[in-house]
C-alpha positions as CSV (number, residue, x, y, z in Angstrom):
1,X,0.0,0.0,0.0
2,X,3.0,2.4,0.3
3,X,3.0,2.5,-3.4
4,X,0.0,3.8,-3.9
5,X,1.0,7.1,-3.7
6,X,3.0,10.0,-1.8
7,X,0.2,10.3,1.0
8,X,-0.4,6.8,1.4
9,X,3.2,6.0,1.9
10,X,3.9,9.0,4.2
11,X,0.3,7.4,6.0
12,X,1.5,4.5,6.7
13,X,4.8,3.9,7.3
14,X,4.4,7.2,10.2
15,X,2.5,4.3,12.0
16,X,4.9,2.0,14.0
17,X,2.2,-0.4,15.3
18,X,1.8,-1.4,11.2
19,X,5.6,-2.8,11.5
20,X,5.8,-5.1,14.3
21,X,5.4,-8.2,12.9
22,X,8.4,-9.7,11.4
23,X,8.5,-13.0,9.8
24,X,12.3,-13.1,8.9
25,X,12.2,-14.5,6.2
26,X,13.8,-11.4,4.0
27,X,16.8,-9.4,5.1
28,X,15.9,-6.6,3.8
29,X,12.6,-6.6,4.5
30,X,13.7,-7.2,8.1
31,X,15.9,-4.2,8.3
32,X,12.9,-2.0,6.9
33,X,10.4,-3.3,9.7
34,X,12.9,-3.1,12.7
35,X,13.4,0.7,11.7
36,X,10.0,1.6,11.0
37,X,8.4,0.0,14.3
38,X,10.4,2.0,16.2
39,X,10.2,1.3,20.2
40,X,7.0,-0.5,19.6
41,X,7.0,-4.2,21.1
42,X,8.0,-6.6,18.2
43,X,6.2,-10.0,17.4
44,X,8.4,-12.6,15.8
45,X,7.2,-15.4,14.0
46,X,9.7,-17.4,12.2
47,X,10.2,-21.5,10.9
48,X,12.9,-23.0,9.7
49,X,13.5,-25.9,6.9
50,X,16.0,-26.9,4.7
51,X,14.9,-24.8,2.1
52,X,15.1,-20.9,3.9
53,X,19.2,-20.5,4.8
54,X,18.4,-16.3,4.8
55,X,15.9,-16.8,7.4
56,X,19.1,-17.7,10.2
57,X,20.7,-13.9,9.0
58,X,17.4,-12.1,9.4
59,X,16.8,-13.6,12.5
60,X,20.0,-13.0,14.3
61,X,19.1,-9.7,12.8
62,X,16.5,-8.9,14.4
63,X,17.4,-10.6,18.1
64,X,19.6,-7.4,19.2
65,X,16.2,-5.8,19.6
66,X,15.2,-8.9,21.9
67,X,14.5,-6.2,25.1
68,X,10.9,-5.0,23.1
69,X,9.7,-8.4,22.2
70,X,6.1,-8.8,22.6
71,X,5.3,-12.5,20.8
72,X,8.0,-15.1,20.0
73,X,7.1,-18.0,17.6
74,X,10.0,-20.4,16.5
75,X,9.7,-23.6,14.7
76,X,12.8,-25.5,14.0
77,X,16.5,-23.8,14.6
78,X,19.8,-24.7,13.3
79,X,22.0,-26.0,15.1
80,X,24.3,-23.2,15.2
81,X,21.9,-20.6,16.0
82,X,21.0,-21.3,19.1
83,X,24.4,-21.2,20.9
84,X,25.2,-18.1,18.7
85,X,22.3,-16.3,20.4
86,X,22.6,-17.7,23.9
87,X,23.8,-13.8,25.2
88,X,20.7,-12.3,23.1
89,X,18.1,-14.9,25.1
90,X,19.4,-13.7,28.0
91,X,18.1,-10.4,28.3
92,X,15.3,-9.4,30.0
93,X,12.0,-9.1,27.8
94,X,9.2,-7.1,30.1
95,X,6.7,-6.8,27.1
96,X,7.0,-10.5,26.2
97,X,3.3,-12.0,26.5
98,X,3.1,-14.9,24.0
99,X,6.6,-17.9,23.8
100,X,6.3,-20.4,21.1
101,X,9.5,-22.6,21.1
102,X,9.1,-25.9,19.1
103,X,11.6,-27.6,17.6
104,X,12.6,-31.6,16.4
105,X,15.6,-32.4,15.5
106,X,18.3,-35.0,17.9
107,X,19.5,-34.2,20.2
108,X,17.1,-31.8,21.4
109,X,18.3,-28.4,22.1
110,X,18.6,-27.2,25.9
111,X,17.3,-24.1,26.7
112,X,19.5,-21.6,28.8
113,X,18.7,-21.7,32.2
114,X,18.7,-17.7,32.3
115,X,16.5,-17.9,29.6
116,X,14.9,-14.1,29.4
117,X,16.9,-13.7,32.2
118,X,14.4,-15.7,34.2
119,X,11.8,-13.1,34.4
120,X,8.6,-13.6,32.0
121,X,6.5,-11.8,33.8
122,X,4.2,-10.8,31.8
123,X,4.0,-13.8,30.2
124,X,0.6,-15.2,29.1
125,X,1.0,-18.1,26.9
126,X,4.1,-20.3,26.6
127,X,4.2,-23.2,24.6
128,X,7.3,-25.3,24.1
129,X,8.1,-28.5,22.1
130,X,11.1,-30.7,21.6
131,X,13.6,-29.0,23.9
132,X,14.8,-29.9,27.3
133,X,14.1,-27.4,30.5
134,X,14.1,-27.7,33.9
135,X,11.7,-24.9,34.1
136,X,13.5,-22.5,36.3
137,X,11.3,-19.1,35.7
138,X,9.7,-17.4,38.3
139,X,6.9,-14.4,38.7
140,X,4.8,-16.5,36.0
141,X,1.7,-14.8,37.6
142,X,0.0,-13.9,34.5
143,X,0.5,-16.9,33.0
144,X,-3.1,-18.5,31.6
145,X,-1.6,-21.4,28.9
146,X,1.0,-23.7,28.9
147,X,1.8,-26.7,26.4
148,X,4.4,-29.1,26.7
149,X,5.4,-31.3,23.7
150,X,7.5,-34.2,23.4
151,X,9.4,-33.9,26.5
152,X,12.6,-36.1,26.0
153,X,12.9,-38.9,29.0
154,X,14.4,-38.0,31.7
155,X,14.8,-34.9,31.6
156,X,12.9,-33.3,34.2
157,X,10.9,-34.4,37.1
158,X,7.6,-34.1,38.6
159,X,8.4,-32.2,41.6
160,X,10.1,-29.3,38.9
161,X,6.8,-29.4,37.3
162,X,5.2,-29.2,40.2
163,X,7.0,-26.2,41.1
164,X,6.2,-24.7,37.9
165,X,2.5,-24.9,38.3
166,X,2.5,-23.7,41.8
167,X,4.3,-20.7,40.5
168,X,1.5,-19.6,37.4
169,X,-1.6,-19.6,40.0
170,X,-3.7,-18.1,37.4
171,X,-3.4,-20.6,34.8
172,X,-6.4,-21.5,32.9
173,X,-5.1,-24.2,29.9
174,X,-2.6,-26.5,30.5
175,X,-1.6,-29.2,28.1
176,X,1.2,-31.8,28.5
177,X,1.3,-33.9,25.1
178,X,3.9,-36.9,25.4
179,X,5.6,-35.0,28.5
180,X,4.9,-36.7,31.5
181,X,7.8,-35.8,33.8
182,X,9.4,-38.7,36.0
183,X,7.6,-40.1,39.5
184,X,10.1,-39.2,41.8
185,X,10.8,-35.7,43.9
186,X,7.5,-34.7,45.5
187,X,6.1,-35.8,49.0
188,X,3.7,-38.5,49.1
189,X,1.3,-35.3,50.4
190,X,2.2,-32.3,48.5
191,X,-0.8,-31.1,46.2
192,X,-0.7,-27.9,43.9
193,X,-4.1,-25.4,43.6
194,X,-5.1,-24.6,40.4
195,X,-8.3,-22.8,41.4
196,X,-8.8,-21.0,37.7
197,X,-8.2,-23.7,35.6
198,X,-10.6,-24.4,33.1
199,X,-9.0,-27.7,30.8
200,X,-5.9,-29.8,31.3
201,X,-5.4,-32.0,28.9
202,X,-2.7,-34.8,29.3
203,X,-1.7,-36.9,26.4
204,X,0.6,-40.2,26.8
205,X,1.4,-43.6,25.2
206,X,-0.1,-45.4,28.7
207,X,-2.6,-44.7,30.8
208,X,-1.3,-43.1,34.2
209,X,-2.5,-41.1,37.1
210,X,0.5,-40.6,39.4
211,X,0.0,-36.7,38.3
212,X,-3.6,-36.3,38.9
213,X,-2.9,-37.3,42.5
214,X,-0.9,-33.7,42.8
215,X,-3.0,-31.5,41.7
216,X,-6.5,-29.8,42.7
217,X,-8.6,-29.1,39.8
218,X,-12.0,-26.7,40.3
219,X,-15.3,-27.8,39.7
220,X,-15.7,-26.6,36.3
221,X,-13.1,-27.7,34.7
222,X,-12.5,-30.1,31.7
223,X,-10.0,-32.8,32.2
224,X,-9.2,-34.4,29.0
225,X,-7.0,-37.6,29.2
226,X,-6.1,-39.9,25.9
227,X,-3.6,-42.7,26.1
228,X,-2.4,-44.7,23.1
229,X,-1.7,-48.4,22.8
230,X,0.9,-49.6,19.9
231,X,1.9,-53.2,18.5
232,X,0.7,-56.3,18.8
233,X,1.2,-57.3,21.7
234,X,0.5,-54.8,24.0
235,X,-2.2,-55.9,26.0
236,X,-5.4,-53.4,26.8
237,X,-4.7,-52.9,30.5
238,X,-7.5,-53.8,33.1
239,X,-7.1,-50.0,35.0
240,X,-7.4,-46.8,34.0
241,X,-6.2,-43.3,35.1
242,X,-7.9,-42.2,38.4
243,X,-9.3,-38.8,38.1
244,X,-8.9,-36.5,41.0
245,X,-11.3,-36.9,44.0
246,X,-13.8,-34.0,42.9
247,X,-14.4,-35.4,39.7
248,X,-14.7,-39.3,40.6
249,X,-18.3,-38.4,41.6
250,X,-19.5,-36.0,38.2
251,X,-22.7,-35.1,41.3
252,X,-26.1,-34.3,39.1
253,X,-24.3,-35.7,35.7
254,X,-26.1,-34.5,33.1
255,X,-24.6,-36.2,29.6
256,X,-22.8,-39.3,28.8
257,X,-20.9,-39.7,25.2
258,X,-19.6,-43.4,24.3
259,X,-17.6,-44.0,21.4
260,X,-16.9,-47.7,20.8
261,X,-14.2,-47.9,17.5
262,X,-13.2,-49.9,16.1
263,X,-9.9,-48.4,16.6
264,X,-10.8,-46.1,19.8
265,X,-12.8,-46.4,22.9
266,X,-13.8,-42.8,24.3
267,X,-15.8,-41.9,27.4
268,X,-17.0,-38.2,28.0
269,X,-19.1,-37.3,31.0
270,X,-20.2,-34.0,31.8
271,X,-21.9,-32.3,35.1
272,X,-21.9,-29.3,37.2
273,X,-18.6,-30.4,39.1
274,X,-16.5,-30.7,35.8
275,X,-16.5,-32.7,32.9
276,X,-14.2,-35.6,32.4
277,X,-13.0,-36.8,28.6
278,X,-11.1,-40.0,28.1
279,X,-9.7,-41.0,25.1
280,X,-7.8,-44.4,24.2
281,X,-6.9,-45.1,20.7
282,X,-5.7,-49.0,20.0
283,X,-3.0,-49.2,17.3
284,X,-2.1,-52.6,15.7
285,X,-0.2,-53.6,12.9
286,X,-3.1,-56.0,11.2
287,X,-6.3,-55.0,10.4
288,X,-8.4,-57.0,13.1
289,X,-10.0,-55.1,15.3
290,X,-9.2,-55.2,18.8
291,X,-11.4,-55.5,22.1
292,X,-11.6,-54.0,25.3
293,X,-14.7,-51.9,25.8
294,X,-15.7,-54.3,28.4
295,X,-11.9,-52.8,30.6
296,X,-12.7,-49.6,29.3
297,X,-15.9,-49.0,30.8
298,X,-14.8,-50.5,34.0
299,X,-14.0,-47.0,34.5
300,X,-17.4,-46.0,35.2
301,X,-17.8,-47.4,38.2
302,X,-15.9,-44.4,40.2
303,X,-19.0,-42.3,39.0
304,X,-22.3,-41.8,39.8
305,X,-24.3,-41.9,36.9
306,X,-27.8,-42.6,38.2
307,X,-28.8,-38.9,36.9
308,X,-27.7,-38.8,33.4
309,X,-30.4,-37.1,31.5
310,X,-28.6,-37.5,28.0
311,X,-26.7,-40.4,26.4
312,X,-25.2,-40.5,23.1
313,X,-23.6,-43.8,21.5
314,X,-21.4,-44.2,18.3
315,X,-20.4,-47.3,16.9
316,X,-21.3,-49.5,19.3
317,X,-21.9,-52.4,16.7
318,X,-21.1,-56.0,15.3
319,X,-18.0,-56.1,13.1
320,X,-17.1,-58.7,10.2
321,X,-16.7,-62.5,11.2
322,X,-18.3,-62.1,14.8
323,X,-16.5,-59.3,16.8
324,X,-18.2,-57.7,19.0
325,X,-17.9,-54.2,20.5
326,X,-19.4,-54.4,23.5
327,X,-21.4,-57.4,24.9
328,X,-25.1,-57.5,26.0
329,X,-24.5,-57.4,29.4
330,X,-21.7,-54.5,29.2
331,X,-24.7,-52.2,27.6
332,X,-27.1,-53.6,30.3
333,X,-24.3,-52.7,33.0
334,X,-23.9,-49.1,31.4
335,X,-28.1,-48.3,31.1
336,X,-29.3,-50.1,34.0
337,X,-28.1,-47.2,36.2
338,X,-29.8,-44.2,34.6
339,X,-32.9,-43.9,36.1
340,X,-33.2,-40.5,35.2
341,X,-32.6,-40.8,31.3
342,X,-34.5,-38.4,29.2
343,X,-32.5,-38.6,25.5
344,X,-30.9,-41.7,24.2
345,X,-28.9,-41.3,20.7
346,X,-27.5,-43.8,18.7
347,X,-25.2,-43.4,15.5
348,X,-24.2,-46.0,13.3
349,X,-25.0,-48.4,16.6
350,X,-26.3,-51.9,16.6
351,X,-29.5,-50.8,17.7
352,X,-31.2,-54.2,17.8
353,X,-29.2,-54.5,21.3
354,X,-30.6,-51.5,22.7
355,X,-34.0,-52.1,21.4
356,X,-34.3,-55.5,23.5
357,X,-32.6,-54.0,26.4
358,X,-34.9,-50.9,26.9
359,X,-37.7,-53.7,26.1
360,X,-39.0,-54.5,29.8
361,X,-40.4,-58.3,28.4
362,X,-36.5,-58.8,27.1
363,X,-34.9,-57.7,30.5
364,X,-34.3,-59.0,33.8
365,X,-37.3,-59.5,36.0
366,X,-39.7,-57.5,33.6
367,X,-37.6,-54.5,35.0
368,X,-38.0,-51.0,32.9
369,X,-34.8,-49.6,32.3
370,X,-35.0,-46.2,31.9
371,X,-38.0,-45.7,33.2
372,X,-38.5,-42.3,32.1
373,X,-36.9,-42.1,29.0
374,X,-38.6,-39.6,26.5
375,X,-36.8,-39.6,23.4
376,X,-34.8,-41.6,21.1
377,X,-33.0,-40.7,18.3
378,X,-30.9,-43.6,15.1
379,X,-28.6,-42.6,12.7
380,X,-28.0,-45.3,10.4
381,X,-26.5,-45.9,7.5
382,X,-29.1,-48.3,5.4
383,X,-32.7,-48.6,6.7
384,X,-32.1,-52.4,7.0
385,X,-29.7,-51.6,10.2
386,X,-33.0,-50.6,11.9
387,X,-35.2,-53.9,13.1
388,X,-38.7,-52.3,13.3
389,X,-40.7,-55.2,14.7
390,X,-38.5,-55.3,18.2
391,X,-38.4,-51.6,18.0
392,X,-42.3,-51.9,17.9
393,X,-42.6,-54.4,20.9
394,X,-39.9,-52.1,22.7
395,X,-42.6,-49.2,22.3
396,X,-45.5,-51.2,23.0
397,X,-44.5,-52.8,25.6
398,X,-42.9,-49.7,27.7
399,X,-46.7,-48.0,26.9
400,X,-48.4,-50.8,28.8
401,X,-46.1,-50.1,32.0
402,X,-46.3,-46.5,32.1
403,X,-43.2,-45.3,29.8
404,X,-44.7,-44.1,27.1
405,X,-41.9,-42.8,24.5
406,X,-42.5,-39.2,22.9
407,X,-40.2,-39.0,20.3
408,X,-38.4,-41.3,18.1
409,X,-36.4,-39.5,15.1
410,X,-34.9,-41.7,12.4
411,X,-32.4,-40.2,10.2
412,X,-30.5,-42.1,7.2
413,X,-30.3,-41.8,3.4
414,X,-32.5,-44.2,2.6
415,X,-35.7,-43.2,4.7
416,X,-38.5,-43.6,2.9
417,X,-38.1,-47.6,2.6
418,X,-39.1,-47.1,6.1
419,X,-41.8,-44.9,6.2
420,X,-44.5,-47.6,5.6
421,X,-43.3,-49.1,9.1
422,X,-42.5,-46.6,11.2
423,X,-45.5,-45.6,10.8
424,X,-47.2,-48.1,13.2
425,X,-45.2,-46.1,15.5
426,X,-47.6,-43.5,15.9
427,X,-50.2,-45.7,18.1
428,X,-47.7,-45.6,21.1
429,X,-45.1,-42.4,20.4
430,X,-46.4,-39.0,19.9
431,X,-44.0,-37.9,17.7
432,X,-42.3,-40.0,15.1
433,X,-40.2,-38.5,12.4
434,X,-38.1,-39.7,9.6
435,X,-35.3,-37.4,7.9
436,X,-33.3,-37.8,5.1
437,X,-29.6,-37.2,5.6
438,X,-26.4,-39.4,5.9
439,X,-24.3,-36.9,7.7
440,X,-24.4,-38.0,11.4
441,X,-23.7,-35.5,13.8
442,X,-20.3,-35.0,15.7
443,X,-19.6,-38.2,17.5
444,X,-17.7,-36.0,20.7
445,X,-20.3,-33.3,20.8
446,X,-21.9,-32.7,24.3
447,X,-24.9,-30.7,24.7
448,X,-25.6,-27.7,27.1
449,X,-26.5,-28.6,30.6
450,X,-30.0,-26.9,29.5
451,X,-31.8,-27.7,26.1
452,X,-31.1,-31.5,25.8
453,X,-34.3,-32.1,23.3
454,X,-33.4,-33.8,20.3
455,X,-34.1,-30.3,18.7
456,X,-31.0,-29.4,19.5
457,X,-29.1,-32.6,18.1
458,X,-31.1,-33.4,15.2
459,X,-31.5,-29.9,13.6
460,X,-33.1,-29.1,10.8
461,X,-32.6,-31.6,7.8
């Protein structure tokens, strides 16, 4: 836009905050913006492959001016830079709010312990990957996000971590992916407040908990924990992480979100003390699918789920040659409990399990399970998934023992074969309806604590 003209270019480069953003990757162009920002704070964003060797001269460059930084972003380094700088990354940096450090190459690069001359604070975001700290900084009290990535082994321990948190009171994302410090350092007792946290998530190759049991997390907050299993002959272990005391009993749940596979087992529960999301993914070298929803689901019973009002299931199904997902008596073992079910969804599901369960003459004792279920809602793919004569028993028989359905919502591409049938439906449900789509909806999504109609799900197709 300085080309324009005479006035534009006399416009715009009088305005300093229009040249703090330097992305180093032109010398020149680096020169022009350090010069025209003047003492405003600078935000450097800058990644390095093999094909950008100017980028290295532009960025030592620009690091003299290190004292106004106000956002640092690097991906990837040469070797030789780092070192070269290591009297530059000392400095101090009061206006520095946003660190991005992430780099992979071996070994991983140590960063200085005087890094910034220890003081960051101001800092509100930090996010580092591939590098080795001990995570010396102090006066992190404005600190709201921190990521960890691909911590190397060894390299640091819990109690430094510890340490760490205890000294950013006021964070409110943290995120440790692949960089679970070591078990040893902190007393047996020792626990670390977060009281404004609002997610930690924690992602590792095995499950683990030792973590959880040093930290206070708020009522409120999301705790997001995914585990990986690889090879084949890794076993799917019989225990899971422990969540934190406050969040073992989700009091008043409200929504439950089960995804069975084939390759990952997912458990989301969500209440007005938090909201807890577990993720395990089960990697294998063939392509037979693997079991284990049976030990997955063990861990529901550290919860109370007697009060879930909304329950959505995906893939929960019969595979090719006889695998099964999840037996009869698992999904008995994860309904029976929810007296107070309102809203049951199932996508891509084998529904003819649920259909016999919820069918008091199929269960145990004549009992009704779910006795005040209101609404149910099938995505499938082909309208032959759907068996319509146990789904009319289900109905009929839940009407003659006083839990009468009032909405059933069928959505697949291939609807109208089913609209002759469904039909029937109408003599015991009060609303049936049947939409044309194939797009099932989000299989992690979890509804507002308020609203959980199947208006809300469903939509408009």
């Amino acid at each position: 836009m300085t080309h324009v003209c005479h006035s534009w270019r006399e416009l715009f480069t009088s305005r300093p905050s229009l040249w703090t953003r330097l992305d180093c990757k032109n010398v020149d162009k680096t020169k022009v913006y350090i010069e025209r920002s003047k003492s405003f704070p600078l935000e450097i964003s800058v990644r390095f492959t093999q094909n950008t060797p100017r980028r290295e001269e532009a960025l030592v460059l620009a690091i003299p001016h290190i004292g106004r930084l106000g956002a640092f972003s690097l991906n990837g380094i040469p070797p030789q830079v780092l070192p070269a700088s290591a009297k530059f990354f000392s400095s101090s940096v009061p206006f520095l709010n946003k660190l991005n450090i992430n780099i992979s190459r071996k070994p991983p690069p140590v960063l200085p312990e005087n890094l910034f001359n220890r003081d960051l604070s101001s800092l509100r975001e930090l996010r580092l990957g591939g590098v080795i700290t001990r995570l010396p900084w102090r006066g992190m009290l404005n600190l709201t996000t921190f990521e960890f990535r691909r911590l190397p082994g060894d390299s640091i321990l819990i109690a430094q971590l510890l340490d760490f948190l205890e000294s950013a009171p006021r964070l409110r994302y943290v995120k440790l992916h692949n960089s679970i410090p070591n078990p040893g350092g902190p007393p047996a007792e020792k626990v670390v407040s977060l009281p404004h946290l609002k997610e930690l998530s924690i992602i590792t190759e095995q499950p683990h908990s030792f973590l959880l049991q040093h930290l206070s997390i708020p009522a409120g907050a999301l705790l997001r924990l995914e585990f990986t299993f690889s090879g084949l002959e890794s076993p799917i272990p019989s225990y899971l992480p422990n969540p934190p005391n406050n969040l073992c009993n989700l009091s008043h749940t409200t929504a439950m979100n089960l995804c069975f596979g084939p390759e990952q087992r997912s458990l989301r529960l969500n209440g007005p003390s938090g909201e807890l999301y577990m993720l395990g993914n089960w990697k294998r070298g063939d392509s037979k699918p693997r079991s284990g929803t049976g030990k997955f689901l063990y861990s529901l019973d550290q919860f109370d789920i007697s009060r879930t009002r909304w329950l959505a299931v995906t893939r929960c199904d019969y595979r090719p040659g006889g695998f099964v997902q999840m037996e009869m008596w698992c999904l008995y073992k994860v309904i029976r409990p929810m007296e107070d079910l309102r809203t049951l969804t199932l996508t891509r599901c084998s529904n003819i399990n649920f259909i016999l369960i919820l069918n008091p003459e199929k269960t145990p004792s004549n009992i009704v399970v779910c006795p005040k279920l209101e609404e149910i809602a099938f995505y499938i793919e082909h309208p032959d998934q759907l068996c319509i004569e146990e789904l009319l028993s289900m109905v009929e028989e839940r009407a003659s023992r006083g839990a009468k359905l009032l909405a059933i919502t069928i959505v697949s591409a291939g609807t109208l074969a089913l609209m002759k049938e469904v039909f029937q439906l109408r003599r015991h449900v009060s609303r049936v309806e049947c939409k044309f789509d194939d797009g099932p909806p989000a299989w992690d999504a979890l509804p507002a604590a308020r609203g959980l109609g199947l208006e809300r799900l469903v939509g408009v197709v």
